[in-house]
Structure formats: C-alpha cells, structure tokens
C-alpha positions in Angstrom: 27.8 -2.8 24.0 24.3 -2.8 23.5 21.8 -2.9 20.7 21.1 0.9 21.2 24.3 1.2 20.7 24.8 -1.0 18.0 21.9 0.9 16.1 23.6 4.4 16.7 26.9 2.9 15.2 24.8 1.5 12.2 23.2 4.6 10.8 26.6 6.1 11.0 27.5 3.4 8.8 25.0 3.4 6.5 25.1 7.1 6.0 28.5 6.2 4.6 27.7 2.9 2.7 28.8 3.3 -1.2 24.8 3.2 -1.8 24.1 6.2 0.3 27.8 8.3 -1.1 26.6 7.3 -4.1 23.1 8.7 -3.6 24.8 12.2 -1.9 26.8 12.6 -4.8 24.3 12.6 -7.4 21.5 15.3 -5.7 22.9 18.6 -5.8 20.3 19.5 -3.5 22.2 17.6 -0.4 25.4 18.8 -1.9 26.0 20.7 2.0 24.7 18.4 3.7 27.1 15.5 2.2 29.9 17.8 3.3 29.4 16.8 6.8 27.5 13.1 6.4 30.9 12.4 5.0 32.8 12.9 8.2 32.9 10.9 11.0 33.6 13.4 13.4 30.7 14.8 13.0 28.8 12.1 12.8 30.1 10.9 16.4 29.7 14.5 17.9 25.8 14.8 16.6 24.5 10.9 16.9 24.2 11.3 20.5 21.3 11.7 22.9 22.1 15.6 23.0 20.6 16.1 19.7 19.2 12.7 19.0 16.1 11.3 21.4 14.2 8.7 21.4 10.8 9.8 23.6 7.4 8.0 24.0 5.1 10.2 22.2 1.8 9.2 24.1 -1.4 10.0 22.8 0.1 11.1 19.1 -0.9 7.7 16.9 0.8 7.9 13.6 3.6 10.5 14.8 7.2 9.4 14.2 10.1 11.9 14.5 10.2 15.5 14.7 13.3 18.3 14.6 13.1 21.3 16.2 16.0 23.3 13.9 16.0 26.0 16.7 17.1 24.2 19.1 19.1 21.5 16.9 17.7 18.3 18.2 15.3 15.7 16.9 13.0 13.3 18.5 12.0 10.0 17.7 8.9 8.0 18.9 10.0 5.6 21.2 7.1 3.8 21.3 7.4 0.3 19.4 5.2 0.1 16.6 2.9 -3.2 15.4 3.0 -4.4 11.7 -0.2 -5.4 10.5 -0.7 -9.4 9.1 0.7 -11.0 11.4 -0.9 -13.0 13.7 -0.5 -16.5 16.1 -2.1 -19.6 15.4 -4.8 -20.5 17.5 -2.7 -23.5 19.5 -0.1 -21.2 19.2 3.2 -22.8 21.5 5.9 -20.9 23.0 8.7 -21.3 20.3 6.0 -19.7 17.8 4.8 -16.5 20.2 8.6 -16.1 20.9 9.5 -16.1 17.2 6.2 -13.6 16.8 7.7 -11.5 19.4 11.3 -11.2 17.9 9.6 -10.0 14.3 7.2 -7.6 15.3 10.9 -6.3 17.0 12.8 -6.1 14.2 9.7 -4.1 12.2 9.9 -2.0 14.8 13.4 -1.4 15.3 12.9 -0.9 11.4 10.5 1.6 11.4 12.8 3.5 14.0 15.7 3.4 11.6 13.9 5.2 8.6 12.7 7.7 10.9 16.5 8.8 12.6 17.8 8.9 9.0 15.2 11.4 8.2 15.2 13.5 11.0 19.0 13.0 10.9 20.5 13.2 7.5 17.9 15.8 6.3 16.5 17.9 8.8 18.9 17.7 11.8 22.1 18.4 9.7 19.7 21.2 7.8 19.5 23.3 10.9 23.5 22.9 12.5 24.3 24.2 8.2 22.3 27.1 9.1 24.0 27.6 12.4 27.5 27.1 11.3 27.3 29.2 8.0 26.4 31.9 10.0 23.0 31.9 8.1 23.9 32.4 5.1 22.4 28.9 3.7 19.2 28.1 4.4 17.7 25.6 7.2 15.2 24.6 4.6 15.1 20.6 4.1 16.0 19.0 0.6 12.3 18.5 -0.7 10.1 18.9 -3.7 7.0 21.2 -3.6 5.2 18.4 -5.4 5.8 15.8 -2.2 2.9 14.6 -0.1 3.2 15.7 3.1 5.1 19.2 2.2 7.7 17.6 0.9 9.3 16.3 4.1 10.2 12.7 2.2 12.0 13.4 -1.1 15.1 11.5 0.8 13.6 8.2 1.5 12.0 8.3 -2.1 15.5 8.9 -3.6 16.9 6.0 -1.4 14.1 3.8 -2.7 14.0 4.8 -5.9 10.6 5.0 -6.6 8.1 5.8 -4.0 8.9 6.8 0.1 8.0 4.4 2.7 5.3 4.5 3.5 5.3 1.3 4.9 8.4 -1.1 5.7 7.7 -5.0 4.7 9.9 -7.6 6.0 12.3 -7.7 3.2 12.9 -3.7 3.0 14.2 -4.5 6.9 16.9 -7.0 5.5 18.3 -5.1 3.0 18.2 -1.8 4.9 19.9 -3.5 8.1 22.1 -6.4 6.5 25.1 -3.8 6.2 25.9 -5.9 2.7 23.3 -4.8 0.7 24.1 -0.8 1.5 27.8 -1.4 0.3 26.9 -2.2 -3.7 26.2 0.3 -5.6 22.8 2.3 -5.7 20.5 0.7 -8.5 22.2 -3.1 -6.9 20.9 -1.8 -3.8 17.6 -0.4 -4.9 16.8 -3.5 -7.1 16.9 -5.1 -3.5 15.0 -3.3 -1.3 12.4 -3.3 -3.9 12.1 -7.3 -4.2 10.2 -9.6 -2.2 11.7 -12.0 0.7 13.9 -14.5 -0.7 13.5 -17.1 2.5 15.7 -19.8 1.4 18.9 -17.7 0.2 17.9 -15.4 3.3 18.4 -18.6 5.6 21.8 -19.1 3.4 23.7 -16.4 4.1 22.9 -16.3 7.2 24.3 -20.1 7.9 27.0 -19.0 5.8 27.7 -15.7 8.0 26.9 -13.5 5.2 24.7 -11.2 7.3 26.2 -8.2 8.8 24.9 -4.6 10.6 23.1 -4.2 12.6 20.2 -7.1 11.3 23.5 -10.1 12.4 23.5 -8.3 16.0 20.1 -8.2 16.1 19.9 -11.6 15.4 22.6 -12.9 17.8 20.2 -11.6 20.6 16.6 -12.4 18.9 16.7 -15.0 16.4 14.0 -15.4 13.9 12.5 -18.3 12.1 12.3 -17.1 8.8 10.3 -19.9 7.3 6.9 -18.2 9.0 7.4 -16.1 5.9 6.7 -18.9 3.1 3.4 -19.6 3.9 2.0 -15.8 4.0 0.5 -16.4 0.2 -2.2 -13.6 0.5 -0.9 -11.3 3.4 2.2 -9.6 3.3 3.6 -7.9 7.1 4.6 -4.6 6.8 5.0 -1.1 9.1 3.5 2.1 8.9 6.5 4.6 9.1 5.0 8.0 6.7 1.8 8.9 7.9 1.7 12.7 8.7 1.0 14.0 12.0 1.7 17.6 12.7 2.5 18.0 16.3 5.1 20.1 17.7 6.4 23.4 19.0 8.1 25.2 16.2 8.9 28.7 15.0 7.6 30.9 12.3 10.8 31.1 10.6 10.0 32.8 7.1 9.9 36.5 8.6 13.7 37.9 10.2 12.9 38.2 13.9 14.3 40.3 16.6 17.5 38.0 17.3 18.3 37.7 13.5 16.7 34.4 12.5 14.3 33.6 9.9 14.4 32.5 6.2 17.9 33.5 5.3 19.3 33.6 1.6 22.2 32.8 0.0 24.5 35.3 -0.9 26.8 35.4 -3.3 30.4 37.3 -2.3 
C-alpha cells in the first residue's frame, strides 16, 4: 500500500479521532453532516477518486481545493507547495539537501491534508446532504457571515481553536498527522497544535515508537532530521494553505431553476 493510500485512510481516521467527534458534537451547525462523518461506509464509498481528485492547477498560484456541489466532487491542487524559511547552507552535502527535500514534503503533504478536510468534511458532504434529503436541507457550507473569505473556513478555525490556517508550521504538521495527538480530547489537542516544536521529546517518541498516522508512515519512507529545527532562532518554516483564489465553474444556485435546484429550505412536516 502506498502513501496515497495511506493518506486517504488517515483523513478517514481523523475525521473520527475523539478530537474531531468531539468537535462534531458540539457545533449544531454540522449536526447533518456528523450523521454521515460518523460512518465508515460512507466514508469508504465517498474518499475515492470519483469524488475526490487531486489535479495540478497550472497557472492558478495560491488556489487550493475547490467543490463543485453539482456535480458532487472536489478537487485538490496537486501541485506540491514550498514553505517559506527554509533554505540550504551554502556547502550544503547530500544528507542535508536530502533531509531539505523530505521536509519541504511533509509541508506539502500537510498543506494537502487541511485542504481535503475542507473540501471533504464541509463542502463535499454539504452537497451529497442536499442530494440525499431530496433537497429539503440546504447545500449551504457551515460558515459565519463574519469569516474572511465568505466564510468558507469556520471548520479549520473551530479545529484550531482560535484562528484558521492560514499557514501550516512544522509543528501544526505533527500534531495534525501523528494520529496520537487527534485521539485526546479537543482543548488537549488544541493546546498542541497551537505550541511550538518540541525537538527533543519529538525525537523521543519517535525512538520510542510513539508516532503513529500517517506522519510514522511518512517517516518510514522519508525520514527527517529534526534537529535542523533548533537552530531556526529568528525564522520559523511554515505553508501557505488559506489564501483565496476564486476560480471555478459553478452555478448560480440561490434562484430554483428549470430542473428543480437552487437554494432550498427546510421544511418543517
């Protein structure tokens, strides 16, 4: 099995990691769409390439992910992104370019996972609740009017806790993709993703074989030298992963049109 693979399998569980139930269970506004994060039927059925991509968006810098509700399926840049701050040494030797190599990788691979769980959790399962309650609920995304960017983060900011990701550093990778952190409960696993890098008891557990998701297979294949992270005083690496880029065939959906979609409303029996 590969690490495609591997990173499908994760997000299913990590949608079902105590932090996230917890997290479902407290917003009434993903109240639907916990009904079906929660199974893992569904979750097998809709985390495949039928509904989820991952396409090179070429000439679109600073575009991420993008669900079309119509047609039920969400794409994801394929195109690996760079995190800024880090840099080689000028007499830079091949262990060094390699280790380079493997982190810009995992930043990558980490800016990747934040997008599928938003196009995912939020607005993929949005549009098959619209489909499959016969439009009676809304395809409308959990969001507040106040967000930046119409509101299309709320999710990430409730996962975080304070503000959405806009950018990924090093340590919000860990703890997203360590599959440990994810299983205590939400302000445990808040209170980590918002700390810094802890290099030596990051070098522990992983001797110890305390690391586990997707971050331990990730590792089995590209390991890391960790310790390139103690001596970043001034500069910290991190990811873009939130600017807005509206690309994107879509359509107008707040009118009723001629085959019966549109804004729908909920109605009460």
């Amino acid at each position: 099995m590969g690490l495609y693979d591997e990173f499908i399998n994760y997000i299913k569980y990590f949608l079902k990691s105590n932090a996230i139930s917890e997290l479902l269970s407290r917003e009434d506004g993903l109240k639907h769409n916990r009904i079906f994060l929660e199974k893992e039927h569904f979750l097998d059925e809709m985390l495949n390439e039928k509904y989820l991509r991952f396409l090179p968006f070429y000439g679109s810098k600073g575009f991420y992910g993008y669900t079309n509700k119509d047609i039920m399926v969400s794409f994801i840049n394929s195109i690996p992104g760079i995190p800024d701050d880090l840099s080689l040494s000028k007499d830079a030797k091949e262990q060094e370019i390699k280790n380079i190599y493997h982190i810009c990788l995992l930043f990558s691979i980490g800016e990747k996972f934040v997008t599928s769980l938003h196009e995912f959790a939020i607005h993929l399962v949005s549009s098959y609740i619209y489909f499959v309650s016969s439009k009676k609920i809304s395809s409308n995304s959990y969001k507040e009017e106040c967000d930046e960017d119409d509101g299309g983060y709320l999710f990430e900011r409730k996962i975080k806790g304070s503000q959405r990701f806009k950018f990924l550093t090093i340590n919000n990778i860990i703890v997203l993709l360590d599959g440990v952190s994810c299983q205590k409960s939400l302000s445990e696993f808040r209170n980590k993703l918002n700390s810094n890098i802890d290099v030596k008891d990051l070098k522990e557990r992983i001797a110890k074989g305390e690391i586990g998701g997707f971050l331990k297979d990730f590792l089995d294949i590209f390991p890391i030298e960790f310790d390139i992270f103690k001596n970043l005083k001034k500069k910290n690496p991190q990811i873009s992963c939130g600017k807005y880029a509206g690309i994107g065939i879509s359509m107008d959906r707040r009118k009723p049109d001629k085959y019966g979609g549109g804004e729908a409303k909920l109605y009460k029996k």
